[in-house]
C-alpha positions in Angstrom: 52.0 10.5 0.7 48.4 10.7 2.3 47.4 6.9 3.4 43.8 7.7 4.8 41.4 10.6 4.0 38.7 10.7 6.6 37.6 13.9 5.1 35.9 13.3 2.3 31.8 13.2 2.8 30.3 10.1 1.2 27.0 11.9 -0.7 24.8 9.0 0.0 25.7 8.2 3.4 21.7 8.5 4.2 21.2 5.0 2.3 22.9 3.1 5.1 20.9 4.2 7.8 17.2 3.8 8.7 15.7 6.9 7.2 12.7 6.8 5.6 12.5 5.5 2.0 10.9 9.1 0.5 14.0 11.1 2.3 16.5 8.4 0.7 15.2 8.8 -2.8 15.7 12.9 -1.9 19.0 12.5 -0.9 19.6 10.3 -4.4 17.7 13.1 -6.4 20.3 15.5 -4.6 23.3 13.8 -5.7 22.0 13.5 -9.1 21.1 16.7 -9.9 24.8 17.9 -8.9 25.8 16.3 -12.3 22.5 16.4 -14.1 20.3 19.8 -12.7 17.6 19.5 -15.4 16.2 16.3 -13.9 14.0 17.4 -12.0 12.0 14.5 -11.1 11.8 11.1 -9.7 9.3 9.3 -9.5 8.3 5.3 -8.8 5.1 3.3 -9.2 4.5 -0.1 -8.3 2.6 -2.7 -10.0 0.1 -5.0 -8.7 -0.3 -8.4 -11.1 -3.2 -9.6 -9.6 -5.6 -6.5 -10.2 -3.2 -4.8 -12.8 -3.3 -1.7 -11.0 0.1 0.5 -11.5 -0.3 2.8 -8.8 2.2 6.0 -7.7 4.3 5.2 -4.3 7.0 7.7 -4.0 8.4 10.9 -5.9 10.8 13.4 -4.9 9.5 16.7 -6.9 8.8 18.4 -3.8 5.5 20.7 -4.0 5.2 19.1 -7.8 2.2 16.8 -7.4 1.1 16.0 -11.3 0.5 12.4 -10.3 -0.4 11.9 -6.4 -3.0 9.3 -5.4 -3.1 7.8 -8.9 -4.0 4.6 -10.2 -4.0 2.7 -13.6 -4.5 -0.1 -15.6 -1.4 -0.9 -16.7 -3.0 -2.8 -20.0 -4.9 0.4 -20.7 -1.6 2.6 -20.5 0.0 1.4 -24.5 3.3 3.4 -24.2 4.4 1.8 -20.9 2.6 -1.8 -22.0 5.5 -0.9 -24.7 7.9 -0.8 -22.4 6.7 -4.1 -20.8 7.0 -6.1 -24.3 9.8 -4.7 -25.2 11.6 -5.2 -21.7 13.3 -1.6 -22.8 13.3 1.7 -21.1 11.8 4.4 -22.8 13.0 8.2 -23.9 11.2 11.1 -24.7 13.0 14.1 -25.6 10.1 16.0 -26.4 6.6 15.6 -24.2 4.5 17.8 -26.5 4.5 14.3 -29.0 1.5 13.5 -26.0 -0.2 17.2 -25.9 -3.1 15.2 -27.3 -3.0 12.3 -25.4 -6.3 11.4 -24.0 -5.1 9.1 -20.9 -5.3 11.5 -17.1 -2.1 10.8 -16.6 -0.7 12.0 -19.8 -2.7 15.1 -19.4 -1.4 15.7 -15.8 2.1 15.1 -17.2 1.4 17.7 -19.7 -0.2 20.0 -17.6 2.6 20.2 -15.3 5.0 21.4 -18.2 7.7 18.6 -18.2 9.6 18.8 -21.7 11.4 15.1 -21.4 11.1 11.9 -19.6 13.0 8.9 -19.4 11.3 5.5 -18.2 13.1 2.2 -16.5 10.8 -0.7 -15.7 11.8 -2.9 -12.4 12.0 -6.1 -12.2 12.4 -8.9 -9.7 13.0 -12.2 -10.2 11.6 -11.7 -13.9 8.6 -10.5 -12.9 7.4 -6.9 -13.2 7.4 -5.0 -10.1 6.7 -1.6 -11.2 8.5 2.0 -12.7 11.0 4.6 -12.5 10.3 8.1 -13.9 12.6 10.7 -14.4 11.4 13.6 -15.6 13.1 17.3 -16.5 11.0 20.1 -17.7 13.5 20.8 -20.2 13.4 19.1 -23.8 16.2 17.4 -25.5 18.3 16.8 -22.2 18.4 13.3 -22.2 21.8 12.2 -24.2 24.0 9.3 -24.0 26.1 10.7 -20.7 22.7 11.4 -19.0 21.4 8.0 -19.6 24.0 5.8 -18.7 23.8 7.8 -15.1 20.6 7.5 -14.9 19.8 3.6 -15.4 22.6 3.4 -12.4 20.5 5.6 -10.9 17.6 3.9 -11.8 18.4 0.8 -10.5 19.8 1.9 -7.5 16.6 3.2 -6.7 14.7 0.0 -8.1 16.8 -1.6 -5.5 16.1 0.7 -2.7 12.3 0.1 -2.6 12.3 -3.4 -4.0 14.4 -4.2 -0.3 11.5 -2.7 1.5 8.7 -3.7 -0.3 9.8 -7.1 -0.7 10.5 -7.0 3.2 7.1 -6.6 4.0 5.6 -8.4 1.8 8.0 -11.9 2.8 6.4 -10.4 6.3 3.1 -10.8 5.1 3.5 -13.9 3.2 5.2 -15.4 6.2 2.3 -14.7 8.6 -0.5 -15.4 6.6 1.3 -19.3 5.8 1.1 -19.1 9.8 -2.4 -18.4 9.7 -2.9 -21.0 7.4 -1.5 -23.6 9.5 -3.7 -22.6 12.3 -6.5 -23.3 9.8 -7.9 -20.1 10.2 -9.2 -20.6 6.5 -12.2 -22.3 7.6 -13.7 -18.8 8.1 -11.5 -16.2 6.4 -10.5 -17.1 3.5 -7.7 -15.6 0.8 -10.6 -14.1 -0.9 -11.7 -12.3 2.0 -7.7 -10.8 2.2 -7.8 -9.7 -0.9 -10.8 -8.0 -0.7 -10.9 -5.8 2.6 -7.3 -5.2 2.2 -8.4 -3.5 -1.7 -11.2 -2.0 0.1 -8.8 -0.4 3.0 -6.9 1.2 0.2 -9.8 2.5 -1.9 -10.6 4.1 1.6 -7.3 5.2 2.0 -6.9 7.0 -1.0 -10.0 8.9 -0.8 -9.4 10.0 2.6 -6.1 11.0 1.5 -7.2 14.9 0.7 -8.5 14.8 4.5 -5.7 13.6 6.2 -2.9 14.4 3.9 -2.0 10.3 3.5 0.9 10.5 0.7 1.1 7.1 -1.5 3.4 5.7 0.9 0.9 5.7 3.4 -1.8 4.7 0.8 0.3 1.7 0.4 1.1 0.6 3.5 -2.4 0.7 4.4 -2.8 -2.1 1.9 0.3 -4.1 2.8 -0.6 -4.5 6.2 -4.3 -4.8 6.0 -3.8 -9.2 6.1 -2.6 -8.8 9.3 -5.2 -7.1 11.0 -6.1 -10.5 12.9 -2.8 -12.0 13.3 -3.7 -12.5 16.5 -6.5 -15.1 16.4 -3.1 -17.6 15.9 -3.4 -17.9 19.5 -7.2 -18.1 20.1 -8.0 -22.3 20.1 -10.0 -23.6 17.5 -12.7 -24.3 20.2 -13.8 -20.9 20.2 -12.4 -19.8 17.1 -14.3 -22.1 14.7 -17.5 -22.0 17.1 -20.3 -21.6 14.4 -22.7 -20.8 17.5 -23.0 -17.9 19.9 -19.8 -17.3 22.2 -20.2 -17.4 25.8 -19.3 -14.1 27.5 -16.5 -16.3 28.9 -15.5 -17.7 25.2 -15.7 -13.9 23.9 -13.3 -12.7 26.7 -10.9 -15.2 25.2 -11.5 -14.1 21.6 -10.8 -10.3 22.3 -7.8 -11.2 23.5 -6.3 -11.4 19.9 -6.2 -8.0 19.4 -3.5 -8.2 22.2 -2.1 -11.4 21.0 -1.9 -9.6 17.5 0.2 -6.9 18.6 2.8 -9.3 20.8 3.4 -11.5 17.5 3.6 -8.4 15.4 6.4 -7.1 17.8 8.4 -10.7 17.8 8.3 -10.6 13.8 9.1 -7.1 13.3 12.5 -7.9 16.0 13.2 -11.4 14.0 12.7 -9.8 10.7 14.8 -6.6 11.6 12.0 -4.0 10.5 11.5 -2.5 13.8 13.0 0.9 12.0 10.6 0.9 9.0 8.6 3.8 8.1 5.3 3.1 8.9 5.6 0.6 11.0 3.7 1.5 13.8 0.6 1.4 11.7 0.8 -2.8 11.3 0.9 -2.3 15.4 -2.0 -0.1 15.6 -3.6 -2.1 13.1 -3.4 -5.8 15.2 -4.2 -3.8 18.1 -6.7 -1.4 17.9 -9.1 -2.4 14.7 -11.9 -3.4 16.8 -12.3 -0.5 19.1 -15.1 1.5 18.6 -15.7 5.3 18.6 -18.3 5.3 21.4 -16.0 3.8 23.6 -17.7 0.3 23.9 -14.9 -1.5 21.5 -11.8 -3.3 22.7 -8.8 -3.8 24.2 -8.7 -0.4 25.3 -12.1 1.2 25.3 -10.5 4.0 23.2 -12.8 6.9 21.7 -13.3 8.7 18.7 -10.1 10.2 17.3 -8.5 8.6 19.9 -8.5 5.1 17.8 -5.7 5.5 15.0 -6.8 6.3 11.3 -5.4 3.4 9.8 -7.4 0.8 12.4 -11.2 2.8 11.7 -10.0 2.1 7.9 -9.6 -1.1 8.5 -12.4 -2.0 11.1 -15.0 -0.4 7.7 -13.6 -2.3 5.5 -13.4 -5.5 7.6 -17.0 -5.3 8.7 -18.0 -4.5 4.9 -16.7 -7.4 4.0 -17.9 -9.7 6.5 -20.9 -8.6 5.7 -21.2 -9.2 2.2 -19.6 -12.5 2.3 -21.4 -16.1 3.4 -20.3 -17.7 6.4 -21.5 -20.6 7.9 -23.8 -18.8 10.6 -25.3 -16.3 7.6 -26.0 -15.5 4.3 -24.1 -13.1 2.2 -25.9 -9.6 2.4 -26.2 -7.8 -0.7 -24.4 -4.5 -1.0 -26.7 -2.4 -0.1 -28.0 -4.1 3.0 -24.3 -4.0 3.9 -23.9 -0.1 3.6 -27.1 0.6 5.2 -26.1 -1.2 8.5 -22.5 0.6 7.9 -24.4 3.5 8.1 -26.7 2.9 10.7 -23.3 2.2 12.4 -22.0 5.6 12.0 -20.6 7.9 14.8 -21.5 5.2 16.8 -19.3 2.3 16.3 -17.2 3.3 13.1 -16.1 6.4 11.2 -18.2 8.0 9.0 -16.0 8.9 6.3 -14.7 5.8 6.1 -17.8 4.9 5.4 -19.0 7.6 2.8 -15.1 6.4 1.3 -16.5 3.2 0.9 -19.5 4.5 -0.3 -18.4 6.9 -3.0 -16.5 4.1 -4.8 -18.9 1.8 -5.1 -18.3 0.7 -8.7 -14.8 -0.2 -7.6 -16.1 -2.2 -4.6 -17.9 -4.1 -7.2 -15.1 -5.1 -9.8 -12.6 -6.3 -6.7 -15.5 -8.7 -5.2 -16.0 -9.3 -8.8 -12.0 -10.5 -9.4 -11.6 -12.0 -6.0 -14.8 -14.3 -5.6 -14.9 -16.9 -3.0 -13.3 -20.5 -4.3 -17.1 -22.5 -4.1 -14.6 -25.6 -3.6 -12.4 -24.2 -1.2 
């Protein structure tokens, strides 16, 4: 009689270890398609309630991009708003019922040649948190044995990136409570949050082509835009509320926050056990280094040009953009255009150009998230 088998190879022994989220959901797709070949896709998007944006985050179709760097009202999209009222997953044996569809993404879908699709919306704590797709470019492949795989599937993967998303954001939430507390509000608001982080990711996104940023990245870049001045915990109100000019002795205290930021960012990412997350390195970079400049002249570090990580000259654009535009007790608000001709005049000088031009290019965007996320005139 055999007691112990120490042979056999568990298939998704990659889940229990700190690989990156995308390789996880390859290893997944792996194991599936052993028992199911004809799915040929993965694919999650997440949903953000406050601007109704369903964006794409991961998929694991390899070179088979029908859907990278897209975005989407989700009230706008009727067959997954379906799913949504319904509560229930969808199946479509047979794509060519959209060949006329008029919706991008239902064209891209099309255009790529998929035959079938099944849906699963996630879920957390009743509340919707976003999609799986799985798609095969054969029709009628979806029966009952397939399905009931596939919603373990499904949910294994809803699972998977709800852990890590929700990690990041308790992260978040955490710090910026802390930031509350330190009545930092007095000068940046929620508002002012919401904004520039929206703003980092429109810059994100269109920079994406450039750089080759996938949706992860994208995403990230919003997640951990709040906590670009995490560091101004630790600066005292004296200095920190000051509505006048800082002495050159009060400003040597104040830069300090960009070292300050990246100290507390390393004690939470130990206490919250994220230190192995993908991408983590870029909420460092971004307490640290969002107010160096590329002639040099910035700070901690004095770095130059390329020198200063991608994610920080995102930030520092849309940061300044922001600022800008908004009222604070020392100025007006500038209108927008005021605002991108100093940005401009601030280019290859003291911030990145195409960030800029990012910026720039999507202006009608710009105005519908200062439009949603006004300042509170009572805060």
């Amino acid at each position: 009689m055999v007691l112990f088998m120490f042979e056999y190879i568990d298939s998704l022994s990659a889940l229990n270890t700190n690989s990156p989220l995308l390789e996880k959901l390859q290893k997944i797709h792996a194991m599936l398609q052993v028992r199911f070949d004809s799915i040929s896709r993965i694919a999650v998007a997440l949903y953000d309630p406050k601007t109704d944006l369903l964006k794409t985050y991961l998929h694991s179709s390899g070179e088979d991009k029908p859907l990278n760097h897209y975005q989407a009202l989700l009230h706008e999209t009727p067959s997954l708003m379906d799913i949504v009222t319904t509560g229930k997953p969808r199946v479509v044996n047979d794509l060519s019922i959209f060949a006329e569809g008029e919706r991008e993404h239902t064209r891209r879908i099309a255009a790529q040649g998929y035959g079938s699709s099944y849906t699963l919306p996630m879920y957390m704590n009743g509340s919707l948190f976003g999609f799986v797709f799985f798609d095969s470019y054969q029709k009628n492949v979806l029966n009952e044995e397939a399905l009931h795989f596939l919603d373990v599937i499904g949910h294994l993967v809803s699972l998977l990136v709800m852990n890590e998303i929700a990690a990041v954001r308790t992260l978040v939430s955490t710090v910026q409570a802390a930031r509350d507390m330190a009545n930092l509000r007095d000068q940046e608001t929620g508002a002012h949050i919401d904004r520039m982080s929206h703003f980092s990711r429109i810059i994100a996104r269109e920079l994406a082509p450039t750089y080759g940023f996938n949706d992860e990245f994208i995403e990230h870049v919003f997640l951990f835009s709040p906590l670009h001045d995490i560091g101004k915990i630790g600066i005292p109100d004296s200095i920190l509320l000051k509505t006048g000019i800082l002495t050159d002795a009060e400003f040597e205290i104040m830069k300090s926050h960009t070292l300050k930021g990246r100290e507390i960012v390393d004690t939470i990412l130990k206490g919250f056990a994220l230190d192995g997350f993908e991408h983590i390195d870029m909420l460092r970079n971004i307490a640290e280094f969002h107010h160096e400049t590329l002639d040099g002249k910035g700070y901690p570090h004095g770095l130059r040009g390329d020198a200063i990580p991608i994610e920080a000259r995102i930030i520092a654009v849309a940061d300044v953009f922001d600022a800008l535009t908004s009222r604070r007790p020392y100025k007006p608000a500038w209108s927008n255009e005021q605002a991108f001709q100093n940005l401009l005049s601030l280019a290859d000088i003291k911030l990145d150009r195409q960030c800029i031009e990012a910026l720039l290019n999507n202006r009608a965007e710009v105005e519908v998230i200062q439009e949603k996320f006004k300042e509170d005139v009572f805060a």
